[in-house]
C-alpha positions in Angstrom: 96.6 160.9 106.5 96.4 157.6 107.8 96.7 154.6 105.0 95.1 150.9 105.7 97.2 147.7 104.8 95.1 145.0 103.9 96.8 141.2 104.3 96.2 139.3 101.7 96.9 135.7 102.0 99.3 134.3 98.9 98.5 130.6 98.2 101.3 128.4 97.4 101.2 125.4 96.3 103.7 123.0 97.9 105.1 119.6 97.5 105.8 118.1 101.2 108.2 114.5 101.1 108.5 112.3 103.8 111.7 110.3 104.0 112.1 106.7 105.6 114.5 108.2 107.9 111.6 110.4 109.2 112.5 113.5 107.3 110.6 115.9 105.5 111.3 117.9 102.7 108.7 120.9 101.3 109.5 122.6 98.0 107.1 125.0 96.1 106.0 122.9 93.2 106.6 126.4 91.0 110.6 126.0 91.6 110.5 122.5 90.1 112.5 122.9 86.5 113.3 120.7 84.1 116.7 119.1 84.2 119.5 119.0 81.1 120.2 115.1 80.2 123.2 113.6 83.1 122.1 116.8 85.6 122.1 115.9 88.8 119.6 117.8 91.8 120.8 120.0 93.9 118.0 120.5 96.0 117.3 117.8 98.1 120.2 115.5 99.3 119.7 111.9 100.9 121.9 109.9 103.4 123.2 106.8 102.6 120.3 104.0 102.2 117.5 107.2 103.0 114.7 107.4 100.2 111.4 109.1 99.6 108.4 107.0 101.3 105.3 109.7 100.1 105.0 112.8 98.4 102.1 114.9 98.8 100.7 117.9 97.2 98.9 121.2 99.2 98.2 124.6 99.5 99.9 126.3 101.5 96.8 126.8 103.5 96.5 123.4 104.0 96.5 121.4 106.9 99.0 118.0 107.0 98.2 115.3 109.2 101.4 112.9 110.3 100.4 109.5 111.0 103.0 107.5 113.3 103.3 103.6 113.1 102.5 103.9 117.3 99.0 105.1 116.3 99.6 108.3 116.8 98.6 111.2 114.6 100.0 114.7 114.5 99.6 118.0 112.4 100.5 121.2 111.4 99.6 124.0 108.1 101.3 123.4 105.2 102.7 127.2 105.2 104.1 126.7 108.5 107.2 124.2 107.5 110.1 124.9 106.9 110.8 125.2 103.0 113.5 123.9 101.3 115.4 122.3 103.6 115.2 119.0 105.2 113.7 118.5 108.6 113.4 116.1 111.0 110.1 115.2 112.2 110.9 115.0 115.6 111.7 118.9 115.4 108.5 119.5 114.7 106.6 117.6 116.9 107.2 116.0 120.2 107.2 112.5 119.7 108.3 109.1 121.8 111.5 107.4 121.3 111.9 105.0 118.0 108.3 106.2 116.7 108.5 107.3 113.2 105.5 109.3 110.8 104.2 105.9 108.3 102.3 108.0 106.2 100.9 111.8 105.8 97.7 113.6 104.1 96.8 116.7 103.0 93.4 117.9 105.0 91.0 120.9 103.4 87.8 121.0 103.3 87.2 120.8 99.0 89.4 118.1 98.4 89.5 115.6 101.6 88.8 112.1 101.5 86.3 111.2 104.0 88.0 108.1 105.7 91.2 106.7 106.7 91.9 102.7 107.0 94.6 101.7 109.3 96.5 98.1 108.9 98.4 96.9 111.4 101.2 94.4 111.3 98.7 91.7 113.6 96.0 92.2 111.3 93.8 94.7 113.0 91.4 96.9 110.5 89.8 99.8 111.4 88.2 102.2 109.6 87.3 105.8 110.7 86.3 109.0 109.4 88.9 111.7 109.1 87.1 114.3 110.3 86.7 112.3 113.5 90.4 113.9 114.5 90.0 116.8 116.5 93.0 119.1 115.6 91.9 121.8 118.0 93.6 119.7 120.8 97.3 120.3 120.2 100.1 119.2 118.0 99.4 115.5 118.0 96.6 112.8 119.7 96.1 109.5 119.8 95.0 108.0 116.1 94.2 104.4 117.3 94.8 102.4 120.4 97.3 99.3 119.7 97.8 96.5 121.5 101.4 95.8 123.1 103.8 94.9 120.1 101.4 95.7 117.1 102.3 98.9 115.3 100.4 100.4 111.9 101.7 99.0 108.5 99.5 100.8 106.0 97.1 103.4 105.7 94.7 104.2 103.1 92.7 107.3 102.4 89.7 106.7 100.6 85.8 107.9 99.6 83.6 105.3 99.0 85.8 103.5 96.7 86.3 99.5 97.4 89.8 98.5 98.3 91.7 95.1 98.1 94.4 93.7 100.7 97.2 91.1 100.2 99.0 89.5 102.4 101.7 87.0 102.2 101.1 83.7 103.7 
């Protein structure tokens, strides 16, 4: 007798944080619990001055896009991080020296927003459509072109809706 296996594919849903020291940190939103009053976590431990910049939510299906404040964009599944424990980004992917990941988004085809706006620190605005990234070529591309000394401040992901920007003058 010869018996089949069929794979079956287990969707988990994940919580994926991104650090300002350029760390991520991926939990299974089903392992969050609900803490006693004057508990302290145990699960996710900070250096001195580091702090959580965006947290996402995905399937493990799921494919996260890393945006870097040199314009560069990179990306991987959701399932295929590491979970619970922190990683650097630069273990991941191979990046340039001093270029850290600005902002991140989940990417699947029911619940993706259609564009991405980039703001740079000169002033620049662009707005693209996120399917316009080709993720069949590689681990990371080239988001937008900057000029020399310019680097991304902000990124929005968006529909149709209308957006305001401040700055300070």
């Amino acid at each position: 007798q010869i018996f089949v296996l069929k794979h079956s594919i287990f969707l988990k849903s994940l919580l994926i944080n991104l650090t300002n020291k350029n760390n991520i940190f991926v939990t299974e939103s089903s392992s969050l619990y609900t803490q006693r009053r004057g508990g302290t976590g145990n699960k996710f431990k900070f250096k001195n001055g580091e702090y959580v910049l965006s947290t996402i939510q995905a399937e493990s299906v799921d494919t996260i896009l890393f945006f870097s404040q040199a314009g560069n964009f990179y990306w991987s599944t959701a399932g295929s991080l590491p979970l619970e424990e922190k990683v650097a980004v630069e273990s991941l992917f191979t990046m340039k020296d001093n270029e850290v990941i600005c902002e991140m988004t989940s990417f699947n085809k029911k619940n993706a927003k259609e564009n991405i706006i980039f703001i740079t620190k000169n002033g620049i605005i662009k707005k693209s459509l996120l399917e316009e990234y080709n993720l069949k070529r590689g681990m990371g591309s080239k988001a937008l072109a900057l000029e020399e000394g310019d680097e991304i401040n902000s990124i929005i992901f968006t529909n149709e809706e209308k957006i305001g920007i401040v700055s300070e003058c």
